[in-house]
PyMOL Python script that loads the backbone (N, CA, C, O; Angstrom):
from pymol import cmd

cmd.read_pdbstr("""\
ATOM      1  N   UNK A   1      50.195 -12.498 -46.146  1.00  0.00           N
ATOM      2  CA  UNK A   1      49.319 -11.361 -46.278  1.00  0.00           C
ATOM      3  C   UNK A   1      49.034 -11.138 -47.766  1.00  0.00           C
ATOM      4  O   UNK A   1      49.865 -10.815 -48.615  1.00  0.00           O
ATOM      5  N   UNK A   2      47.883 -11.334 -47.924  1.00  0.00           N
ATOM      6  CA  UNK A   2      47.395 -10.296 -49.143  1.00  0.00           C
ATOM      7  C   UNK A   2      47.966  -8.696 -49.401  1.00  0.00           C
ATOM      8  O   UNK A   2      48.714  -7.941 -48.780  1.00  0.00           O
ATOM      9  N   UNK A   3      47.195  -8.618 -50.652  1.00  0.00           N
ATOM     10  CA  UNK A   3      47.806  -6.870 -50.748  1.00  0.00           C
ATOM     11  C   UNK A   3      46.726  -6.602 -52.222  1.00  0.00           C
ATOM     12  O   UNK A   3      46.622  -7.231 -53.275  1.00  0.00           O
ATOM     13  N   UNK A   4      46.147  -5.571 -51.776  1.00  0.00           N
ATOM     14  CA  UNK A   4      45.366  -5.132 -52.689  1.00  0.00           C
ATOM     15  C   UNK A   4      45.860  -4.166 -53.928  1.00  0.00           C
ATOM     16  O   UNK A   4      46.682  -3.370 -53.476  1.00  0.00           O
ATOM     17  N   UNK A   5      45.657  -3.980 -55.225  1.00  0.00           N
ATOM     18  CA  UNK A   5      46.023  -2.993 -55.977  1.00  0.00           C
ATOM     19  C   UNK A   5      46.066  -1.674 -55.695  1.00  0.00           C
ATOM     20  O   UNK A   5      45.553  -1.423 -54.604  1.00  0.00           O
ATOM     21  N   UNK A   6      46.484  -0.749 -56.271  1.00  0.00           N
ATOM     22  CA  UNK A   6      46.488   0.661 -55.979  1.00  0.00           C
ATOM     23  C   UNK A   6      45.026   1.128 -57.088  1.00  0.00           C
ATOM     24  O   UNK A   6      44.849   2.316 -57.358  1.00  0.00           O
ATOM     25  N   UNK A   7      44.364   0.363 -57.474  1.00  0.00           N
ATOM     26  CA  UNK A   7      43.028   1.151 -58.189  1.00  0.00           C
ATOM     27  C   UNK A   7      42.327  -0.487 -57.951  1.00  0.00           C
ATOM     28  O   UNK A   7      42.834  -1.564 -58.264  1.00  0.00           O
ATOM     29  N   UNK A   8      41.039  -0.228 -57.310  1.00  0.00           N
ATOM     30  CA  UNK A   8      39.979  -1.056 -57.548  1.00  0.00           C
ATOM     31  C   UNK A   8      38.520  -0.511 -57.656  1.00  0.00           C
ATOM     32  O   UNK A   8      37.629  -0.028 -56.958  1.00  0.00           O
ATOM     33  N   UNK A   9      38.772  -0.834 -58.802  1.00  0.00           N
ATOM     34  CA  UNK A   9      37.032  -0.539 -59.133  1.00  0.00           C
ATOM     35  C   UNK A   9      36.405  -1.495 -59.828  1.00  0.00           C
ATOM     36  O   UNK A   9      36.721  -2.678 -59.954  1.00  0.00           O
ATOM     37  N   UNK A  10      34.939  -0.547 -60.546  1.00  0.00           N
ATOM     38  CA  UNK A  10      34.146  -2.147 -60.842  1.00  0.00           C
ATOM     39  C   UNK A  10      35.230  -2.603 -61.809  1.00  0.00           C
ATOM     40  O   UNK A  10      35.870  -3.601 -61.479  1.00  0.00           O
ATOM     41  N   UNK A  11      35.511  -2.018 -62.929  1.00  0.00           N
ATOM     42  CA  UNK A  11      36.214  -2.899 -64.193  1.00  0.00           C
ATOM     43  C   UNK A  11      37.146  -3.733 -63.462  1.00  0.00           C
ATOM     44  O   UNK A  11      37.417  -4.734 -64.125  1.00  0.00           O
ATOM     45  N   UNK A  12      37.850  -3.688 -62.131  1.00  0.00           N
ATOM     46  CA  UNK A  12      38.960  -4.158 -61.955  1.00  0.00           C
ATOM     47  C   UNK A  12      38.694  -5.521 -60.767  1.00  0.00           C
ATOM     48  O   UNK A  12      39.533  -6.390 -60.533  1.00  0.00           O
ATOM     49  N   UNK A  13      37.504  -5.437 -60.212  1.00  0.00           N
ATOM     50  CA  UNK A  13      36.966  -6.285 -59.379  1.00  0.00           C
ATOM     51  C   UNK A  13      37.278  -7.739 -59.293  1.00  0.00           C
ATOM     52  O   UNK A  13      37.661  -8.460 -58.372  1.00  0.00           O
ATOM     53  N   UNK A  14      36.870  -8.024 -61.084  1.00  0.00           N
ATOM     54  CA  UNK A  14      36.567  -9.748 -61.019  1.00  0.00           C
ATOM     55  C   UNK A  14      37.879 -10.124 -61.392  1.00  0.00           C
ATOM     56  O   UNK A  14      38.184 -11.315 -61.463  1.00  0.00           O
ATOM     57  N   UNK A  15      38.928  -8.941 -61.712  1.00  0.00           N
ATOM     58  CA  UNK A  15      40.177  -9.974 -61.819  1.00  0.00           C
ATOM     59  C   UNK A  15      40.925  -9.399 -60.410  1.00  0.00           C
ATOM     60  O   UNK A  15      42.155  -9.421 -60.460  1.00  0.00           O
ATOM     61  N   UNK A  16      40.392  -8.950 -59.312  1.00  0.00           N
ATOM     62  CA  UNK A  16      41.163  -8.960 -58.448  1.00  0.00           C
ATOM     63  C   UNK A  16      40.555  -9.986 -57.727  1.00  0.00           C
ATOM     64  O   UNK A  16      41.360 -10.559 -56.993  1.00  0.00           O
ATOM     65  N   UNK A  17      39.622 -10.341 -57.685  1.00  0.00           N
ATOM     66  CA  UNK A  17      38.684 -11.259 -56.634  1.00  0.00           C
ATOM     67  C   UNK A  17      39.454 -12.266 -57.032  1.00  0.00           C
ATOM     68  O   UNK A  17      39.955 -12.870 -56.083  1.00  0.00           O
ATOM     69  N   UNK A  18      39.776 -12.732 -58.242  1.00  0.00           N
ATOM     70  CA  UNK A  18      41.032 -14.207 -58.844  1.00  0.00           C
ATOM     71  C   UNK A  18      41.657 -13.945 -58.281  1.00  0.00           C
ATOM     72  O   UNK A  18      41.705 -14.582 -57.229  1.00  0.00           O
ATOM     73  N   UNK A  19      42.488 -13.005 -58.439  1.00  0.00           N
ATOM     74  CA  UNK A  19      43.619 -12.845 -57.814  1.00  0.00           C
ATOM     75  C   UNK A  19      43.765 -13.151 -56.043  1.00  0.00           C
ATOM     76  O   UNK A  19      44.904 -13.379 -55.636  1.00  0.00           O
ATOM     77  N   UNK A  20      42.908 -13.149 -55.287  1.00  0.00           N
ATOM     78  CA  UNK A  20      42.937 -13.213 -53.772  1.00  0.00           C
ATOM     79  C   UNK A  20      42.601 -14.543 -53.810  1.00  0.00           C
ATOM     80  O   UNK A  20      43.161 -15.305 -53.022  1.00  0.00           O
ATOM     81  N   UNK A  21      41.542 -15.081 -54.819  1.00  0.00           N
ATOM     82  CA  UNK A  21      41.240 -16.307 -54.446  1.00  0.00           C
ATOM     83  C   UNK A  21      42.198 -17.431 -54.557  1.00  0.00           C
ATOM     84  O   UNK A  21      42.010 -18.510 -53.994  1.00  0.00           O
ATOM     85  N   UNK A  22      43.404 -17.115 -55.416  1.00  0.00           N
ATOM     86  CA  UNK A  22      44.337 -18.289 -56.065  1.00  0.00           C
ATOM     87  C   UNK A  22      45.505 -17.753 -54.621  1.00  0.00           C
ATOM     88  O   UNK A  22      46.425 -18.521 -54.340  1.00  0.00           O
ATOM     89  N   UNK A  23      45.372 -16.673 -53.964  1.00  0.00           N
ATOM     90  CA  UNK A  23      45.963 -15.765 -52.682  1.00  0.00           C
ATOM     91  C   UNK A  23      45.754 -17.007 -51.628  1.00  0.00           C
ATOM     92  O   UNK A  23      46.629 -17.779 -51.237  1.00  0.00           O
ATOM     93  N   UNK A  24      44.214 -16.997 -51.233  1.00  0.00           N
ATOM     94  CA  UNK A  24      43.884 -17.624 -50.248  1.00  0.00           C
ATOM     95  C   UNK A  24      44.313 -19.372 -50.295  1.00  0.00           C
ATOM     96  O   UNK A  24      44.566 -20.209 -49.428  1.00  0.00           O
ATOM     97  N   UNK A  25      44.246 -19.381 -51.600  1.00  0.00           N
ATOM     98  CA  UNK A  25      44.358 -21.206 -51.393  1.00  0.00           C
ATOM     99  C   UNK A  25      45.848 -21.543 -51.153  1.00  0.00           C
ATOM    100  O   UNK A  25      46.217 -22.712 -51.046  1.00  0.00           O
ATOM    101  N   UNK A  26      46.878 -20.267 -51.054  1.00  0.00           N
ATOM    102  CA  UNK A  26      48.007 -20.922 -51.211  1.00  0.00           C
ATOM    103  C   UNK A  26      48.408 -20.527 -49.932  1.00  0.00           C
ATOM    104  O   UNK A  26      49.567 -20.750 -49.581  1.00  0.00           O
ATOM    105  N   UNK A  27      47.788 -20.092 -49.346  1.00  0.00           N
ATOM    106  CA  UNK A  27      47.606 -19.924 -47.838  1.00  0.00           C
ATOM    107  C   UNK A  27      47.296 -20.960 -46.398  1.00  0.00           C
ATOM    108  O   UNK A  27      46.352 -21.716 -46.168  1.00  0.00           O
ATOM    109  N   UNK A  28      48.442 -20.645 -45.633  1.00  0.00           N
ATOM    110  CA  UNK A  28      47.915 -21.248 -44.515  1.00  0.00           C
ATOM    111  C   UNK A  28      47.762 -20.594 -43.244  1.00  0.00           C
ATOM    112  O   UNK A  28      48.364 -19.535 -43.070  1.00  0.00           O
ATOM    113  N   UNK A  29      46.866 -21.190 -42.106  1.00  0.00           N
ATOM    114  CA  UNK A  29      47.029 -20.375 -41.055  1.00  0.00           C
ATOM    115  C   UNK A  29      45.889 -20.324 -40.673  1.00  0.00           C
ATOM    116  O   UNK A  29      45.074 -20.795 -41.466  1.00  0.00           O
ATOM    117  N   UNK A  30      45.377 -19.804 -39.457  1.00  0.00           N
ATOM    118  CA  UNK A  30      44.166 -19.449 -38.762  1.00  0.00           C
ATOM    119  C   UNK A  30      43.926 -17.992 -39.256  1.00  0.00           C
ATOM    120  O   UNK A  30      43.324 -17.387 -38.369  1.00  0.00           O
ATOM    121  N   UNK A  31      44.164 -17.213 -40.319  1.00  0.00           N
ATOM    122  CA  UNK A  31      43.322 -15.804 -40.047  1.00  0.00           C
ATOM    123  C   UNK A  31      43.808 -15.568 -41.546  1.00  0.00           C
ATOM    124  O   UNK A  31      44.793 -16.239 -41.853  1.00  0.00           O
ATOM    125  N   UNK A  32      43.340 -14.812 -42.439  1.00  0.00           N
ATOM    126  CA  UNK A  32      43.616 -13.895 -43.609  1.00  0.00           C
ATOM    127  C   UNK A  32      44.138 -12.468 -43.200  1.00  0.00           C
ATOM    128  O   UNK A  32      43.631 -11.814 -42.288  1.00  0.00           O
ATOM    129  N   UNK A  33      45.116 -12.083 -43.903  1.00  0.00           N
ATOM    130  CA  UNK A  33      44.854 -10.661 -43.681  1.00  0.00           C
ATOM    131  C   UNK A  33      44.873 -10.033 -44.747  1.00  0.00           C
ATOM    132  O   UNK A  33      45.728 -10.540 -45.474  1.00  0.00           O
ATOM    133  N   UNK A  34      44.222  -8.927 -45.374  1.00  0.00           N
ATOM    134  CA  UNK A  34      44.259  -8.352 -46.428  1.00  0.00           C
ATOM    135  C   UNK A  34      45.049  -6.839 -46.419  1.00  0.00           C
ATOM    136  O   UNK A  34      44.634  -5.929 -45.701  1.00  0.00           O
ATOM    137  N   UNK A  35      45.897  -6.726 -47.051  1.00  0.00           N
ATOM    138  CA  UNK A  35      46.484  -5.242 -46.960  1.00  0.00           C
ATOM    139  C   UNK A  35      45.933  -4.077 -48.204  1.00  0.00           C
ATOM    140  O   UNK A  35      45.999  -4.517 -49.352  1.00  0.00           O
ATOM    141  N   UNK A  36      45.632  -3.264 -48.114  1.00  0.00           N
ATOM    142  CA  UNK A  36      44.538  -2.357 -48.423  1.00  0.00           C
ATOM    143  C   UNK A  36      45.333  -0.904 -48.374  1.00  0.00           C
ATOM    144  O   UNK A  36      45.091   0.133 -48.991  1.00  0.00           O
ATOM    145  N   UNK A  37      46.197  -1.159 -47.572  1.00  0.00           N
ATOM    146  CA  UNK A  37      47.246   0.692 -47.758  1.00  0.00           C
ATOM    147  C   UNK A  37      47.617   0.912 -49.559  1.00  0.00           C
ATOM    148  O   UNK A  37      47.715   2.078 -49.939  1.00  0.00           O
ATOM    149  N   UNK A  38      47.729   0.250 -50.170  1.00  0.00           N
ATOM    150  CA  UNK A  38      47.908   0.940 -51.501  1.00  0.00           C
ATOM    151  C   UNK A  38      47.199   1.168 -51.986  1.00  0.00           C
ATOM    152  O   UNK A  38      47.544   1.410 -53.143  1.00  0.00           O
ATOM    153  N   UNK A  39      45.517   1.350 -51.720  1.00  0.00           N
ATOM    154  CA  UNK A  39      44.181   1.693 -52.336  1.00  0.00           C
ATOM    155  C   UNK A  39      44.067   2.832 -52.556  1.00  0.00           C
ATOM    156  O   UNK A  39      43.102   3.297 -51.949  1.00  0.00           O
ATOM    157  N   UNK A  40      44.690   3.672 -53.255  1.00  0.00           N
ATOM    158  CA  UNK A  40      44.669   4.824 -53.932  1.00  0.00           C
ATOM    159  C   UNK A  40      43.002   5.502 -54.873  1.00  0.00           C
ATOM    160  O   UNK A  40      42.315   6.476 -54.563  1.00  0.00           O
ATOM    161  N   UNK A  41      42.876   4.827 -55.674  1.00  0.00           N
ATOM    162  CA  UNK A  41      41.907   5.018 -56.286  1.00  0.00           C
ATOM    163  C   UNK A  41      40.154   3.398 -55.952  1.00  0.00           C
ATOM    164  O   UNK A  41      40.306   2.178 -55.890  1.00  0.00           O
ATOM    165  N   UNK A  42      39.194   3.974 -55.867  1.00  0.00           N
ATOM    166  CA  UNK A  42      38.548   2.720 -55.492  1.00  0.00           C
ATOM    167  C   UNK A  42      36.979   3.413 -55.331  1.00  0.00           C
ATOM    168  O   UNK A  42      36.806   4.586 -55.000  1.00  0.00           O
ATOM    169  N   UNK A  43      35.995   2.544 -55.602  1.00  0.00           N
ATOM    170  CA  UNK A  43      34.154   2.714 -55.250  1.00  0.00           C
ATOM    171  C   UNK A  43      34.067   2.012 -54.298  1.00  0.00           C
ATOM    172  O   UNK A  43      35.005   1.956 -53.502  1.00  0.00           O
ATOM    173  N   UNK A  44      32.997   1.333 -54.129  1.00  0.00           N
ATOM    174  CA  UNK A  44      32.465   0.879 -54.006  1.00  0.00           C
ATOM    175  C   UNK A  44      32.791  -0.912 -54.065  1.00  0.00           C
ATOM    176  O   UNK A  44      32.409  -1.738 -53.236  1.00  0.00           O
ATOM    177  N   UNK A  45      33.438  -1.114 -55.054  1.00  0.00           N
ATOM    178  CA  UNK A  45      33.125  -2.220 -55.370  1.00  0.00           C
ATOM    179  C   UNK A  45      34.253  -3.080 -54.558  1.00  0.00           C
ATOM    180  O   UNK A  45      34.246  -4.280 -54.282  1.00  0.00           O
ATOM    181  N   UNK A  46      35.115  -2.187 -54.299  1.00  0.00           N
ATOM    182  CA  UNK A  46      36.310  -2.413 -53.239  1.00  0.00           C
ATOM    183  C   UNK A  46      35.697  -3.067 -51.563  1.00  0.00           C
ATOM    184  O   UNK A  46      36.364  -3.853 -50.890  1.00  0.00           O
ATOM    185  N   UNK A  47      34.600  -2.640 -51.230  1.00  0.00           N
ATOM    186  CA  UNK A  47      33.680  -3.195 -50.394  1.00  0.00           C
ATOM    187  C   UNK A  47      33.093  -4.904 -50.971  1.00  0.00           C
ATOM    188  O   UNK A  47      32.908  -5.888 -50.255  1.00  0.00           O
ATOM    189  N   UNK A  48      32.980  -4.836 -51.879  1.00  0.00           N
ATOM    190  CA  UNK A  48      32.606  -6.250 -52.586  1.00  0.00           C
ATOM    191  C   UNK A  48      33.156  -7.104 -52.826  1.00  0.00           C
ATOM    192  O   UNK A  48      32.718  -8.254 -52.831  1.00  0.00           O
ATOM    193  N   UNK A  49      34.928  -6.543 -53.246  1.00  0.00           N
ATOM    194  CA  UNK A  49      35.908  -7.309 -53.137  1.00  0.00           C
ATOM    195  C   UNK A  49      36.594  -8.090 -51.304  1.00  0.00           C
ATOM    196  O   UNK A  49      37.096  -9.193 -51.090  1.00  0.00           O
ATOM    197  N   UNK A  50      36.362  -7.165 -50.527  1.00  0.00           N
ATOM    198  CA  UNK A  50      37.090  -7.483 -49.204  1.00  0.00           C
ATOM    199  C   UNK A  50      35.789  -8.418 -48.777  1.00  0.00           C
ATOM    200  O   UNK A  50      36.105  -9.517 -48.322  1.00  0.00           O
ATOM    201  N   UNK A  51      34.435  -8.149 -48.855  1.00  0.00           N
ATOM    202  CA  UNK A  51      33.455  -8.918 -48.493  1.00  0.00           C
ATOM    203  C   UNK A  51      33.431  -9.938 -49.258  1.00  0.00           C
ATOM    204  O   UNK A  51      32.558 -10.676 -48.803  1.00  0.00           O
ATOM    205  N   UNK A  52      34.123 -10.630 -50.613  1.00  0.00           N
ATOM    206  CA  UNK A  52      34.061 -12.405 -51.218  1.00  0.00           C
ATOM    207  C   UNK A  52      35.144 -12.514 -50.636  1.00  0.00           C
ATOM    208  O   UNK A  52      35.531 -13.683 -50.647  1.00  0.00           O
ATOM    209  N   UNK A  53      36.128 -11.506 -49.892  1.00  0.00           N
ATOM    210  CA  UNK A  53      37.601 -12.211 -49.595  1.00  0.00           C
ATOM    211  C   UNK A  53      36.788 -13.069 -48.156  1.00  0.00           C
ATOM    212  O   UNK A  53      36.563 -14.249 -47.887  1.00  0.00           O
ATOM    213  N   UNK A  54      36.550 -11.864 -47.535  1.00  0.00           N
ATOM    214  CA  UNK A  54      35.962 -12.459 -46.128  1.00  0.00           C
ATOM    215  C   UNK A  54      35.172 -13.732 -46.161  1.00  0.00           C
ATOM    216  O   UNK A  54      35.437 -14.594 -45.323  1.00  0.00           O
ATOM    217  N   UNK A  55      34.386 -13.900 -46.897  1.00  0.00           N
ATOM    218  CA  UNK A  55      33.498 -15.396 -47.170  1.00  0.00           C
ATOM    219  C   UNK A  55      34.249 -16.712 -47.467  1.00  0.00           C
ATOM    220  O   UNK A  55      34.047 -17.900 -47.218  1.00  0.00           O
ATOM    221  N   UNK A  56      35.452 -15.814 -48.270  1.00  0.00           N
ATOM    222  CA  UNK A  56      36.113 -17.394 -48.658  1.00  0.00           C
ATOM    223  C   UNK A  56      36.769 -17.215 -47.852  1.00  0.00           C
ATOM    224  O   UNK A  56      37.503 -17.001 -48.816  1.00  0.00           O
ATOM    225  N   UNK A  57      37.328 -17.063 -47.008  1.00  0.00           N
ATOM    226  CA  UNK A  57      38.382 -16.900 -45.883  1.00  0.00           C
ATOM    227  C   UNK A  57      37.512 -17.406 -45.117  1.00  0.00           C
ATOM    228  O   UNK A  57      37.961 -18.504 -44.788  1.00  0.00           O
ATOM    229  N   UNK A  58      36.400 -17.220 -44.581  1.00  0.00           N
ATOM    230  CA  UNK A  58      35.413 -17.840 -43.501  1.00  0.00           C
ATOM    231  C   UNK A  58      34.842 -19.425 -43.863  1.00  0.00           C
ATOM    232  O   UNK A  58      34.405 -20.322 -43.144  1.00  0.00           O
ATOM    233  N   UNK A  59      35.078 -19.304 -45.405  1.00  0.00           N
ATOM    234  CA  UNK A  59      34.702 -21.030 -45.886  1.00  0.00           C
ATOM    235  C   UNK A  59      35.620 -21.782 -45.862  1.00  0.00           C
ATOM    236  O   UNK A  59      35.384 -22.949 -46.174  1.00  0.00           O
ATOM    237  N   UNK A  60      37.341 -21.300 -45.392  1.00  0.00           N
ATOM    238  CA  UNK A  60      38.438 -22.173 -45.433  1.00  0.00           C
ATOM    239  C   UNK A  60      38.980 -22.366 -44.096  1.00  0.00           C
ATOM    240  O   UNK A  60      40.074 -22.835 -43.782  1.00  0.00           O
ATOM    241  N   UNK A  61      37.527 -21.691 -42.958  1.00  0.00           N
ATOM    242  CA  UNK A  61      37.436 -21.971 -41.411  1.00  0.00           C
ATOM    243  C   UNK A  61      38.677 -20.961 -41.087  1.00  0.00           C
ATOM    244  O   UNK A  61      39.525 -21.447 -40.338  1.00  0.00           O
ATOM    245  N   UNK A  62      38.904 -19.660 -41.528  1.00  0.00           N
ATOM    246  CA  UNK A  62      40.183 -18.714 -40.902  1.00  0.00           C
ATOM    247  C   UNK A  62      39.631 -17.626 -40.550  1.00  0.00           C
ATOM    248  O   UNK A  62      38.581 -17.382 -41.145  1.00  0.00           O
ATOM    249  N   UNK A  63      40.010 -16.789 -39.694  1.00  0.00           N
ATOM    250  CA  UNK A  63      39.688 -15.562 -39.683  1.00  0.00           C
ATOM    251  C   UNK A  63      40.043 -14.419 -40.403  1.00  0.00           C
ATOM    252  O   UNK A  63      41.012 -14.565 -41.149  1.00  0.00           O
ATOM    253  N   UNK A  64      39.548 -13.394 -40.376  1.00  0.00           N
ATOM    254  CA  UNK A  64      39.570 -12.297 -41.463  1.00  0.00           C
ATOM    255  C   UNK A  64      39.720 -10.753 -41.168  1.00  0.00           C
ATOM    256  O   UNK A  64      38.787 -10.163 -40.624  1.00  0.00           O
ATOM    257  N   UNK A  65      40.795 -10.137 -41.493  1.00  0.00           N
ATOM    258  CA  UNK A  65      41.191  -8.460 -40.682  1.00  0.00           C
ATOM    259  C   UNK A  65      41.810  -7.807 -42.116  1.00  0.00           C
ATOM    260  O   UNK A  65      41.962  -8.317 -43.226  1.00  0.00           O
ATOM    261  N   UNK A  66      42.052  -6.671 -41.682  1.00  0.00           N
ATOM    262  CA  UNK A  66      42.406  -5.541 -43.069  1.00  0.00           C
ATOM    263  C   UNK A  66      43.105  -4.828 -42.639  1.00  0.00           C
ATOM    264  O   UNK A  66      42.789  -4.003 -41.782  1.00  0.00           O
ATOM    265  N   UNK A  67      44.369  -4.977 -43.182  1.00  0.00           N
ATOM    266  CA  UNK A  67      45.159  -3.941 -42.953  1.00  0.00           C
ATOM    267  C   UNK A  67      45.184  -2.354 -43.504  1.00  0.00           C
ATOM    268  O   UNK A  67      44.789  -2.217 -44.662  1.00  0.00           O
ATOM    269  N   UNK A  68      45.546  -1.319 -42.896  1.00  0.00           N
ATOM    270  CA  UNK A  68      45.763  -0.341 -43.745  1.00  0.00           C
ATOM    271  C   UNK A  68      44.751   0.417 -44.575  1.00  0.00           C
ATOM    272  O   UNK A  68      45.040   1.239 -45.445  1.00  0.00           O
ATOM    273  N   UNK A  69      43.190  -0.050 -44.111  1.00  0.00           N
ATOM    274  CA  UNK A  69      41.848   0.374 -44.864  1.00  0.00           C
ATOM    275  C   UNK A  69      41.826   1.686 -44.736  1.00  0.00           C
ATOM    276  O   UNK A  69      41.676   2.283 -43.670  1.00  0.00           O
ATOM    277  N   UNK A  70      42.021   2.337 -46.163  1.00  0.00           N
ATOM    278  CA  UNK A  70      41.519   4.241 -46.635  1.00  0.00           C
ATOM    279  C   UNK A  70      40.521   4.612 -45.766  1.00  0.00           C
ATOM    280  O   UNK A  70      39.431   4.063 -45.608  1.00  0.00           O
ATOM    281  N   UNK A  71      41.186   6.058 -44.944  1.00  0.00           N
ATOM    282  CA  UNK A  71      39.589   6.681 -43.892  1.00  0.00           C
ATOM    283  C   UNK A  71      38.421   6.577 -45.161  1.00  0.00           C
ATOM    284  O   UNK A  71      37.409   6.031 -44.722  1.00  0.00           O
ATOM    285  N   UNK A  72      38.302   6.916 -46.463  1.00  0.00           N
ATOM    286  CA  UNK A  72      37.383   7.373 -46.935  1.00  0.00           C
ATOM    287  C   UNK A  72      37.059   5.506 -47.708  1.00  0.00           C
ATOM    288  O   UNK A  72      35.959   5.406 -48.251  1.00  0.00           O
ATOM    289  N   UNK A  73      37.605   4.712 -47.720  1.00  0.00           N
ATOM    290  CA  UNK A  73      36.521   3.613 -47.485  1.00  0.00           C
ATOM    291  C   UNK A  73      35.890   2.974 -46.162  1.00  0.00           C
ATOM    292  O   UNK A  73      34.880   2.295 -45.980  1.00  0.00           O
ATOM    293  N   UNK A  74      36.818   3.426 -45.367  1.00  0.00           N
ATOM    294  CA  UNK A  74      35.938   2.731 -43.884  1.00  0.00           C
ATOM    295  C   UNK A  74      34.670   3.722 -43.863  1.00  0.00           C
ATOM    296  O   UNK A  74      33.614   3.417 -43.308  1.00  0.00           O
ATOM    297  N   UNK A  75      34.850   4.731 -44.413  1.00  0.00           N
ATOM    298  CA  UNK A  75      33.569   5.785 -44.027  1.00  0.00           C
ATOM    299  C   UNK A  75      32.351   4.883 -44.976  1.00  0.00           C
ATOM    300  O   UNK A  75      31.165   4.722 -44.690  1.00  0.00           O
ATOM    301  N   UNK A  76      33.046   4.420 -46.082  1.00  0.00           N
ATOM    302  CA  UNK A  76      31.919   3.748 -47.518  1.00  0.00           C
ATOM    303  C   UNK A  76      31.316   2.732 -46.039  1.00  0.00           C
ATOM    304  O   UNK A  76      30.217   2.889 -45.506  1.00  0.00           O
ATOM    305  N   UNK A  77      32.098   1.980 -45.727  1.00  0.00           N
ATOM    306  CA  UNK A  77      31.946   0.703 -45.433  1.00  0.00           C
ATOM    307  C   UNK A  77      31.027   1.177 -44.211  1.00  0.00           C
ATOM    308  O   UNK A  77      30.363   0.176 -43.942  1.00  0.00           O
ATOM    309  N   UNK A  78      30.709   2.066 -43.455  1.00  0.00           N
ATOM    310  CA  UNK A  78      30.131   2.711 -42.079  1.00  0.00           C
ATOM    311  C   UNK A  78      28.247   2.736 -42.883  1.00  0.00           C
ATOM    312  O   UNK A  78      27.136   2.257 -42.655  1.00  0.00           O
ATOM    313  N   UNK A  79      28.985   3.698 -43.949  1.00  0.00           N
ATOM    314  CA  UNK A  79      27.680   4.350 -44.228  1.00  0.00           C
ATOM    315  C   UNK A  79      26.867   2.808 -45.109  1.00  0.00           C
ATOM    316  O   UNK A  79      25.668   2.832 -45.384  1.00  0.00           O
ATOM    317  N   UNK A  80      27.601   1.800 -45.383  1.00  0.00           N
ATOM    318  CA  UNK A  80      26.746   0.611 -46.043  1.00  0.00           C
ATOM    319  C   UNK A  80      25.906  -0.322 -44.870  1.00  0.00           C
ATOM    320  O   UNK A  80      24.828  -0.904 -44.995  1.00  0.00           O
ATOM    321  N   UNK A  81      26.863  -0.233 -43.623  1.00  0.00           N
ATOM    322  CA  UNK A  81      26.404  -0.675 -42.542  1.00  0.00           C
ATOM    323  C   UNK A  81      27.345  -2.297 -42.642  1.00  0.00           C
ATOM    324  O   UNK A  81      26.919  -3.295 -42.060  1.00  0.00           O
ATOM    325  N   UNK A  82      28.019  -2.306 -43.071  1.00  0.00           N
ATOM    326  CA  UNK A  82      29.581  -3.489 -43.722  1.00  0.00           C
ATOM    327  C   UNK A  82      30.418  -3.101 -42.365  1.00  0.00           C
ATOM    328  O   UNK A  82      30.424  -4.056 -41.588  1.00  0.00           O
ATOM    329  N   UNK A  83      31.092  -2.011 -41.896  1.00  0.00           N
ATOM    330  CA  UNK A  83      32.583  -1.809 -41.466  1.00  0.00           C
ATOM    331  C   UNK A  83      32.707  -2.850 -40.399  1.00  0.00           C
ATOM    332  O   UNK A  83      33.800  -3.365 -40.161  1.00  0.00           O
ATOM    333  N   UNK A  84      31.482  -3.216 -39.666  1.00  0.00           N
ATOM    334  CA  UNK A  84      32.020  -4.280 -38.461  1.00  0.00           C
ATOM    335  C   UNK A  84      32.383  -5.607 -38.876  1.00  0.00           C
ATOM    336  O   UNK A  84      32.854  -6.399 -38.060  1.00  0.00           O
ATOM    337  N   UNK A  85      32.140  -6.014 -40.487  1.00  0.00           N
ATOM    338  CA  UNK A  85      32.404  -7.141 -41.088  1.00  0.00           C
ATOM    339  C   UNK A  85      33.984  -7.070 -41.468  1.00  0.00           C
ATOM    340  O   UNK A  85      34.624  -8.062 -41.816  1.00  0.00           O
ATOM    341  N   UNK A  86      34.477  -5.876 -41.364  1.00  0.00           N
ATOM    342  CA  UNK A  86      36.297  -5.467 -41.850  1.00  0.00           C
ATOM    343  C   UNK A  86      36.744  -5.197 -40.575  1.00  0.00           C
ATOM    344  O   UNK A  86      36.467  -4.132 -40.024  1.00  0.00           O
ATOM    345  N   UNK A  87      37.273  -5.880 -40.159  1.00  0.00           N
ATOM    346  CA  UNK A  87      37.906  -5.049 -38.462  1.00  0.00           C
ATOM    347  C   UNK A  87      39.357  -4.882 -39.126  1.00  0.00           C
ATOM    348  O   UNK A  87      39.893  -5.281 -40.160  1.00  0.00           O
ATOM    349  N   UNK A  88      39.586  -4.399 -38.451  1.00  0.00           N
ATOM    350  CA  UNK A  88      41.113  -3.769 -38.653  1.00  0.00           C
ATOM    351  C   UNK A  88      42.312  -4.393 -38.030  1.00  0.00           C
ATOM    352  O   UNK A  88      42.503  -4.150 -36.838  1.00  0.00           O
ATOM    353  N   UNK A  89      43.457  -5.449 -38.903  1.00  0.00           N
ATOM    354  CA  UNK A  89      44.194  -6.015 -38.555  1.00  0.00           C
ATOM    355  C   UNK A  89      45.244  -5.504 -37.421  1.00  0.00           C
ATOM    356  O   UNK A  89      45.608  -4.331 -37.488  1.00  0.00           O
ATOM    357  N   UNK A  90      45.842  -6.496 -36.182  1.00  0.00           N
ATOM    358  CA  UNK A  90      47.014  -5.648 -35.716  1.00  0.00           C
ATOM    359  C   UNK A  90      47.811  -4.977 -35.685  1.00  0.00           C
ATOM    360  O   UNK A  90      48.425  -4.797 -34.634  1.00  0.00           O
TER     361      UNK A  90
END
""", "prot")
cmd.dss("prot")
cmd.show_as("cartoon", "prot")
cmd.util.cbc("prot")
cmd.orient("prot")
């Protein structure tokens, strides 16, 4: 499992997106999961980050769920018209 920072925003984006990506390759398995309960502080861009996770996770043929996603980003992710692209891990 992944695990997201407790602040993502824009400044913090392109070194978290490294960070999942060097995540994913050391990964095996049929599915990603990303954990997202320590997202304390976050925009927008936190939507941008789980959506390149999801792509590269979908380009390494796995599936893709989120653990622990903040009510007040699933609401971001509703109102972008995104949330059915984040389903919510077991």
């Amino acid at each position: 499992m992944l695990v997201l920072p407790p602040k993502l925003t824009h400044d913090d984006a392109p070194a978290c997106v490294h960070m999942l990506r060097q995540g994913l390759a050391g990964q095996t398995g049929s599915a990603t999961v990303i954990d997202a309960s320590a997202l304390a502080q976050f925009d927008s861009s936190a939507l941008a980050v789980l959506l390149e996770c999801r792509r590269e996770s979908s380009a390494l043929g796995r599936g893709f769920a989120v653990k622990g996603l903040p009510p007040r980003l699933r609401e971001l992710a509703s109102l972008y018209g995104v949330a059915g692209l984040l389903p919510a891990a077991p």
